[in-house]
N, C-alpha and C positions, 0 to 999 in steps of 0.2 A: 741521461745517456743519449748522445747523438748519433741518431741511423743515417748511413750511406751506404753507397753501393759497394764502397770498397773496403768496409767493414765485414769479414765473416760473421754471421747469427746463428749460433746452435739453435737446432728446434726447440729445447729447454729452454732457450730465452728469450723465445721471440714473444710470449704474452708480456712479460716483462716489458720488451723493447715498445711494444707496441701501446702499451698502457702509457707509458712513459710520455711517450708521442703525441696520444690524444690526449693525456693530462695538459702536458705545457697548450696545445690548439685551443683547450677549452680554457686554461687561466688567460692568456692572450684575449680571446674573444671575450669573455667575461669582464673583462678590464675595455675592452673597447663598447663594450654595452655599457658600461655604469658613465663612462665618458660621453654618451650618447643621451641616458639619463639625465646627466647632470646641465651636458646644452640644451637642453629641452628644458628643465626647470629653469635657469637662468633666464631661456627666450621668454618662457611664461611670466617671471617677473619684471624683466623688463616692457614687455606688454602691457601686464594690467599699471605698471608707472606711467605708461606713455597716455591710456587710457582714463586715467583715474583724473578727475578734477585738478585744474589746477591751486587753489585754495586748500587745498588736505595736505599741506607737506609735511607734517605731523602723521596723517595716514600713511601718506606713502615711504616714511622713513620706518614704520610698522612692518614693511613685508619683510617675511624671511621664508627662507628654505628650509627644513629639516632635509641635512643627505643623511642617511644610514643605512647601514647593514641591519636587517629586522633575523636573518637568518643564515645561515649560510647559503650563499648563489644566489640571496633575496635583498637584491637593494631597493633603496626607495628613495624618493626623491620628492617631499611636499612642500607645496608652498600654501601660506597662511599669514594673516594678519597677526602680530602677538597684540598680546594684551594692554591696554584697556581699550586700542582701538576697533580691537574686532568687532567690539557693537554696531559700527559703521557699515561695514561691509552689505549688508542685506538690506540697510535703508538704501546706500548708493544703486548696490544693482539693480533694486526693484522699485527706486521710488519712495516717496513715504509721504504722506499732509506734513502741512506747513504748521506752524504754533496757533497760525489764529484759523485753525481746524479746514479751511474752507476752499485750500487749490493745495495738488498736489506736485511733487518737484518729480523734474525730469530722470527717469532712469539715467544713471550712466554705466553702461555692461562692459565695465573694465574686465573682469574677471571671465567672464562667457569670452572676450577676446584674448587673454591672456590664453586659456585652455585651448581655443583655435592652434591658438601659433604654435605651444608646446607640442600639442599630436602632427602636425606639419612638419617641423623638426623632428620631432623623433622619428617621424614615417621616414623623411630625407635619408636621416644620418644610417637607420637600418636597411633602405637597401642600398647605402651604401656599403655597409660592412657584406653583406649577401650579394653585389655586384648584379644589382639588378637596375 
C-alpha cells in the first residue's frame, strides 16, 4: 500500500499503513546491505589474488566466497581457500622452513591484505547507504 498526501488514512489504518512503509524501507535497505556484503567480499578476493604469489595459480584458482543467507536478515559473505589447497594458506601467510630445514621463506600477507581492503569497502559503501 502506497501513502501519499492525497490519500485519506482512517485511524484504523494507519499502523497498517505505517508497517507497510517501514517493511518495504527495511527490505530495500537490507538488499543494499547484502550488495555492500557482496562488494566487499569480491574486493577481499580480489586482493588476496593480487597478493598471493605469482607461481600458486592452482592456489589462487582455490579462492571462493560462500554468499548466504545463515538466517533470516543474516547474510554472510566468506571467503576461503577450498580444498586441498587450503593447507597453503598459513605456510604462505606466515612463512614456513624450506626442505633442507635450514632458512625460512618469505611471508607473503595476501590474506591480512585481502581483509584490509574488504573492511575499507564495506566502511565506504555503508556510509554510503547512511549519507555520511
Amino acid at each position: 500500500m502506497k501513502v501519499n498526501a492525497a490519500k485519506l488514512i482512517q485511524p484504523e489504518q494507519l499502523p497498517s499503513a505505517l508497517s507497510e512503509v517501514l517493511i518495504e524501507w527495511a527490505d530495500t535497505r537490507e538488499k543494499e546491505f547484502v550488495k555492500a556484503i557482496d562488494a566487499a567480499a569480491d574486493a577481499c578476493n580480489d586482493a588476496a589474488k593480487q597478493y598471493a604469489p605469482v607461481r600458486t595459480g592452482a592456489y589462487r584458482n582455490s579462492f571462493a566466497i560462500d554468499k548466504r543467507w545463515q538466517a533470516r536478515h543474516h547474510y554472510s559473505a566468506e571467503w576461503h581457500v577450498e580444498a586441498p589447497r587450503y593447507r597453503l594458506t598459513h605456510l604462505l601467510e606466515n612463512g614456513h622452513l624450506t626442505r633442507d630445514g635450514m632458512h625460512r621463506t618469505k611471508a607473503v600477507k595476501h590474506i591480512k591484505y585481502g581483509r584490509q581492503i574488504a573492511e575499507q569497502v564495506l566502511d565506504e559503501r555503508l556510509k554510503g547507504l547512511w549519507g555520511q
